[in-house]
Structure formats: structure tokens, C-alpha cells
N, C-alpha and C positions, 0 to 999 in steps of 0.2 A: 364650489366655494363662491361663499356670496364677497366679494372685496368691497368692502366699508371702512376703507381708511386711507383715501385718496387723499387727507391733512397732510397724513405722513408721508406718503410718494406716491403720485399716479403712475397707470402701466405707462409704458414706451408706447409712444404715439407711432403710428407706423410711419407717419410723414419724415419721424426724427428718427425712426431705423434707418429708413433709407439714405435720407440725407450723413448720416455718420458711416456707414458702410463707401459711400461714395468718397466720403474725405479721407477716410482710412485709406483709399487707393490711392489718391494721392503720394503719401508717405514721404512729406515733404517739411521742412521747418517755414513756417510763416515769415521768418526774419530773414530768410534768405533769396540773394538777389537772381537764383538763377533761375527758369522757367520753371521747374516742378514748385521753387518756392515762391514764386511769383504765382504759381496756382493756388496752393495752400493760402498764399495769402489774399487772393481772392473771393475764396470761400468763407475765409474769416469776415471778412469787411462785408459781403452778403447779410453773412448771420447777423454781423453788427446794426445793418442795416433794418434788419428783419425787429429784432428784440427793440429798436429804439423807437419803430414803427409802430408796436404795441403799447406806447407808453405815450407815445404823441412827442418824440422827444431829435434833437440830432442825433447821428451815429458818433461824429466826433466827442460827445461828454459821455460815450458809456464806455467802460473800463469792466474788460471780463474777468474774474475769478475763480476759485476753486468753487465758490459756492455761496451759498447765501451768510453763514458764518463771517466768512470772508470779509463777506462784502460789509457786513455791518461793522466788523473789526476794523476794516480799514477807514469807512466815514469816522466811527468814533475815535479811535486811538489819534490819525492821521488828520481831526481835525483840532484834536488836544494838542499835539504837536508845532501843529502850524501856528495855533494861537498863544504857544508857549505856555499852557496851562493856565491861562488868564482866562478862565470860564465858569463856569457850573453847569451840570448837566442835571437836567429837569427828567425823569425816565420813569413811565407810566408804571403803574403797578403789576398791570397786567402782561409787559411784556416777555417772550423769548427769553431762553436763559441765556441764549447768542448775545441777548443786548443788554442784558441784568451784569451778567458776568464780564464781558467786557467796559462797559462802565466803572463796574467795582476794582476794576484794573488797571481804568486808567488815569491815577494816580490824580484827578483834581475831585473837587466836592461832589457828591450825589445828592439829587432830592429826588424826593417821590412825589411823583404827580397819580395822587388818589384816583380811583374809578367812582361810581355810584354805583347801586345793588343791582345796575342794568348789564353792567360791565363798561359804562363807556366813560371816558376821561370826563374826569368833572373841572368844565372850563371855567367856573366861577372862581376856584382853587388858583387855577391857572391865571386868571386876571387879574386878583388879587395880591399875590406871590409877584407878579411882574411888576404892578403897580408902585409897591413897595423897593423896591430892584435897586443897589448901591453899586454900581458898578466898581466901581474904589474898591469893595469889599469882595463883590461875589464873581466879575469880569463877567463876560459875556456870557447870555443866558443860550444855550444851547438845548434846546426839545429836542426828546428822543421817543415817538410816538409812531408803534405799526398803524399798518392800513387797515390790518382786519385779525381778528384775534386767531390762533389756531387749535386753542381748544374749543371756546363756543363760535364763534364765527360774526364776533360782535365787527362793525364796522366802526368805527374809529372818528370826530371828526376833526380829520387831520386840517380841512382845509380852513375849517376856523379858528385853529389852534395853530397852525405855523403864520395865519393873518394877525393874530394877535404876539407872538415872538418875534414876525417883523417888524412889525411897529417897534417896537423894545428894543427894537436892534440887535436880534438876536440872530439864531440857525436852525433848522429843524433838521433831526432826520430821521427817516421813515421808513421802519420796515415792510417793504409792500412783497414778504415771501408769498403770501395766501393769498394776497389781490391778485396777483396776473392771472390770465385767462379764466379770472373766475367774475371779474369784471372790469369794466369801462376803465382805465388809469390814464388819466391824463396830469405829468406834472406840472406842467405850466398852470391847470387850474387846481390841484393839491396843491403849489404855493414853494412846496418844502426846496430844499438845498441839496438835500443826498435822498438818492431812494436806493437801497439792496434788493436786490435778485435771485431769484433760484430758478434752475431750468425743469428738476424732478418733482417738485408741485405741480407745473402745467402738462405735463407728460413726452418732458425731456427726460435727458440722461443725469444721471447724480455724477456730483461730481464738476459743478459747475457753474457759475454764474455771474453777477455783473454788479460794478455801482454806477447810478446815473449821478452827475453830478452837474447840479447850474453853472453854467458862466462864472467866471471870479469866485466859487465858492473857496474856500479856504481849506487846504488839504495836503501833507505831507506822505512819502510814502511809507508805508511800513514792514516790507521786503523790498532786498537790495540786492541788485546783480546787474543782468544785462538790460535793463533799459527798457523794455517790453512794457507793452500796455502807455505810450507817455511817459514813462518814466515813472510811473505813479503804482504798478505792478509789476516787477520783474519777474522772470520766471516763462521760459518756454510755452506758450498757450494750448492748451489741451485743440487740437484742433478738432479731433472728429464730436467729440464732445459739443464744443461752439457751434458746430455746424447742425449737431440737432438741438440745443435750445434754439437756434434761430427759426429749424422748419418747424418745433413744435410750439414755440407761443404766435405763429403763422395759423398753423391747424386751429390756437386754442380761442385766437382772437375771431377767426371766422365762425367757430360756434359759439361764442357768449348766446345767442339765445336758444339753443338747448341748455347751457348752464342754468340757465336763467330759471328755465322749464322747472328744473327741478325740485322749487322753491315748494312748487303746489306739492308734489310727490312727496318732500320732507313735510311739511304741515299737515297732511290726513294723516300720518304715520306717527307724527307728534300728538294730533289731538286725539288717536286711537289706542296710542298707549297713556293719554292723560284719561280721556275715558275710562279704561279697563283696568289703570292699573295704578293712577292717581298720581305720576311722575310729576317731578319739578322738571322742567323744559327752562335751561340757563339762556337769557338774552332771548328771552321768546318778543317782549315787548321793543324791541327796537330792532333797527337793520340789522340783518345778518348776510352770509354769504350764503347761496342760494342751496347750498352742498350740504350745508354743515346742521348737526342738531344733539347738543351737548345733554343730556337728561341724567338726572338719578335717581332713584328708590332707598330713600331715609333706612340704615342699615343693612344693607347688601354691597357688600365690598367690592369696589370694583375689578381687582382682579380677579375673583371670585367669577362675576361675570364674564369677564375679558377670555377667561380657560372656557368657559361652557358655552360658550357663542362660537369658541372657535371648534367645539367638538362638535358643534351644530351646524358647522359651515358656513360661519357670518366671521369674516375676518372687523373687529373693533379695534377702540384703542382706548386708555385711559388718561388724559392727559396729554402732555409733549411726546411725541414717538421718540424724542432724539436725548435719550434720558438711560442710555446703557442696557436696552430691554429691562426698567425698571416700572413697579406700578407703584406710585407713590400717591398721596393725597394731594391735589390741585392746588397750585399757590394762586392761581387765576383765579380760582372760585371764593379762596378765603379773603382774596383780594376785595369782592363781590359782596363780604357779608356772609357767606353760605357756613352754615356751622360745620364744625371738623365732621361729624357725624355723615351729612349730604353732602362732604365735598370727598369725603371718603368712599362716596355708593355712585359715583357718577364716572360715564362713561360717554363716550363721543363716537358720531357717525358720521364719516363723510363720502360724498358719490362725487363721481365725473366722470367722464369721457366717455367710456364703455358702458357705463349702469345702464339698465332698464328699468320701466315702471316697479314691475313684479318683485325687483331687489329692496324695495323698503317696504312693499308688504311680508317678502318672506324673514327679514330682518325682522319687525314686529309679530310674527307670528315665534319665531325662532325666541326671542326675548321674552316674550310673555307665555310662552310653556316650560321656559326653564324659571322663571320667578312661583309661577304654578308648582313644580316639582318641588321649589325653597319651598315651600309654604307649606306644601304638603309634609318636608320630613320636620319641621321646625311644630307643628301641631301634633305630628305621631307620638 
């Protein structure tokens, strides 16, 4: 089986088996002050150390979580909270339903910050909409804008977009699930106020993850108990969990340039199914992430595709993986422009860690004799 959909979770890095088997031995509570938990808590502040490292960030502002969900929930809800609901939240079109749905939940106003047909936030919208900005009326403007898309793989630009909400005197926050170890993050130069985290995109364990937050950002918590995490997450810390995001965005930051590699390996494979078979290739003209290559074929359904690739031995995906085992038509893509029609036939590929060359050739050959076999019984 060819695995082409490292968007939705890469395998277990062996750095972060190892490391979570090791903490499991432990079997000790982080908050406790006797020597086994004085170890556990060790290991935590390691990892801590390790994940804040990959971001260019302290140890002290990252705050671990169940997961990247999590973490976005708690920047947004936790910073509606803090500002007593005296905001509005500005939230891309194209993002997570992680950050759609909790937005729409958290009970002050929502705008939509438009994309263009590239998929990338269109910052004139942005400049515009701030320009005009009543604070009286709409409280502080708070951006809500990922790093990089996870169905096409658009990259995002956060850093001139949280430059221009500072000025405003605003907040940005930033879902950077897809960015980590898939490239460079640094938040001091992204700009933003909160970035979320997930450890099973870099090739940690699910079940896991972090919010970084600036100095003085503004932020209340939104689980309540023991105290844990600052006070700002309560709730026992998954420790052997922590202990492999920390060795696996270690592994993931030291190979950014094999990620990187693979940019070339997705583009022959892109313009040999445009060649052959006339695909729409989404976010082809602007950055992407180097893994990711979102395409469709005008009337071939994508789950359609999604079953015969997997009888083929090419694990895809269509869409958001985190969607109940659902295949539904892309809000990303209609977001985009792309008619129901193409947002209905498209599907995504993504590689890391483990791929080899030969996995996006046999992915393109596997893709394009199952469109050959369509074609064949649709002319019978």
C-alpha cells in the first residue's frame, strides 16, 4: 500500500515510539512532587522544550493539549472570553472546520475573509474592512487565518496579514496544523498572537498537542480543574503522548530538506497527470507545501475515486480527513471559485516522512488506468 495521505496523519516516527515507550516507563503524574514525578515532569518540559524549538519560540508560552482542535478552541473561545466579547473575528474562508465551527460558537460576530481563485486570502479585502473598522461598534478585530491549507496545500500570508491587524490593533490566530515539519515556522517573524499544534501531522502520536501564545496575549481558560498547563489547561497531561510530539517535531525539523525534496516529485507527477489526462491541479500557481497536490477531473466523483485507488493500493483522501469518514464536496475549493461540478471530482495527495520517489509515480500510474477503465465503461 502506497500511503498518500500524510494531510490526515503521518505514520509514528520511530524517534516518537521510542520516546513514548520510554515515558510510559515512567508511569508517573507530571504534577507530582515525588522523584518518579519529578521525572515525568522532566520529560514533559524536554518535549516542551523540543516543540518550542521548532517554532523559534520559549518553552514557557507553549501550553500542551489534546490536539490541534483543542488548541484552536482554546485561542479562540479563551480569547473571546478574555476580551468579554468585545471583538469580531475575521476567519478565512478557507479554513478547518476546527476553526469555522468554533468561531460560529463563539458567540460574538463572524466575518469572512475571502480567498481569490489561488486559494490565498485576499489582503486587499483585508485592508480595506480594517481601514473602515469602528471599534465602538465591532470591538477588536481579531484574524483567524491557517498557515497552510490542508486540502490544497496553499500557504497562507499570515505574516502580512497579522502586520496589517496589528496595526489595527488587533490579534491574529493561526492555525499552523500543516506547517510544522513541513516547513520553516518561525513566530516571532509570522507576527501572530496564538499559533495551534498537532503532533500526528509531523509524525507524532494523535491525541495531542499545543498552543503557543505571545507574551501578554489575552486569553482565558476554557477547562477547569487542577491547575495544569498555567492554569490556562487543566487536566492531567497525556505524558508519553508529549514526550513523542517533542522527539517527533525534533526528527521533523531536522529533515525539512527532504520535505522540501519532494516539491520536485509532486510537480512531474502533477504535470504528467495534466499532460495525460488534462487535470485541474488546485493552488498550482502560488506556494504550496511541498507534500501536498489537490487535482480533479470535471465529473468523476471523488469518492468514486477515493474507493478505486484504495483497491489499487494508493491510500487518498478527499477533502478534510476529520469529517466522520465522510466524502463530501470541498468548501475549500468552492471557496476558490471552482464550480460544484470540479469541486465534486477532486481529490488530494499527500507524502512525508517514509515516501519514496517511485510512490508518486505508482500513484499516477494507479490514477490514470483507473480514469482509463472510467472512460472505457462510460463509452461501452
Amino acid at each position: 500500500m502506497i500511503y498518500a495521505d500524510y494531510n490526515a496523519t503521518a505514520p509514528l516516527r520511530p524517534e516518537a515510539r521510542d520516546a513514548m515507550l520510554a515515558a510510559l516507563e515512567v508511569g508517573a503524574n507530571p504534577s507530582s512532587v515525588h522523584g518518579p514525578g519529578r521525572q515525568a515532569r522532566k520529560l514533559m518540559e524536554k518535549a516542551r522544550g523540543q516543540v518550542a524549538s521548532a517554532i523559534r519560540a520559549l518553552p514557557q508560552d507553549l501550553i500542551f493539549t489534546s490536539g490541534g482542535t483543542e488548541a484552536v478552541a482554546l485561542a479562540i473561545q479563551g480569547t473571546v472570553r478574555k476580551l468579554d466579547g468585545d471583538c469580531t473575528l475575521l476567519v478565512s474562508a478557507v479554513e478547518h472546520e476546527a476553526v469555522s465551527k468554533n468561531a460560529g460558537h463563539s458567540g460574538v460576530a463572524v466575518e469572512t475573509l475571502y480567498v481569490d481563485e489561488t486559494g490565498k486570502a485576499d489582503l486587499d479585502w483585508l485592508a480595506d474592512r480594517l481601514g473602515r473598522w469602528d471599534r465602538s461598534k465591532s470591538g477588536t478585530p481579531v484574524l483567524v487565518l491557517m498557515l497552510a491549507n490542508n486540502e490544497t496545500g496553499v500557504i497562507q500570508p499570515v505574516q502580512e496579514a497579522a502586520a496589517m491587524v496589528r496595526d489595527a490593533g488587533g490579534l491574529t490566530i493561526c492555525d499552523g496544523v500543516q506547517g510544522l515539519g513541513k516547513l520553516p515556522v518561525n513566530v516571532s517573524l509570522l507576527g501572530v498572537d496564538y499559533l495551534a499544534l498537532s503532533a500526528h501531522k509531523a509524525g507524532g502520536p494523535q491525541g495531542v498537542g499545543a498552543l503557543w501564545l505571545s507574551s501578554g496575549a489575552p486569553l482565558l481558560p476554557i477547562l477547569f480543574g487542577g491547575g495544569q498547563e498555567r492554569s490556562i489547561r487543566s487536566g492531567t497531561e497525556n505524558l508519553s503522548g508529549i514526550a513523542g510530539f517533542g522527539a517527533a517535531v525534533d526528527a521533523a525539523v531536522a529533515a525539512l530538506s527532504k520535505m522540501e525534496a519532494l516539491s520536485s516529485c509532486r510537480d512531474a507527477m502533477e504535470e504528467r497527470l495534466i499532460s495525460e489526462a488534462g487535470v485541474t491541479v488546485f493552488g498550482k500557481r502560488v506556494p504550496r507545501l511541498p507534500n501536498t497536490s489537490n487535482f480533479a477531473y470535471a465529473g468523476f466523483r471523488a469518492e468514486t475515486q477515493v474507493m478505486a485507488m484504495d483497491l489499487a493500493g494508493v491510500a487518498v483522501s478527499s477533502g478534510s480527513a476529520c469529517s466522520s469518514g465522510k466524502v463530501k464536496r470541498s468548501l475549500v475549493l468552492s471557496a476558490m471559485g471552482a464550480s460544484d461540478t470540479l469541486a465534486e471530482s477532486a481529490i488530494r495527495t499527500s507524502y512525508g516522512w517514509r515516501s519514496e520517489v517511485s510512490d508518486f509515480d505508482r500513484t499516477a500510474d494507479a490514477w490514470l488506468e483507473i480514469l482509463h477503465r472510467r472512460n472505457l465503461k462510460e463509452t461501452a
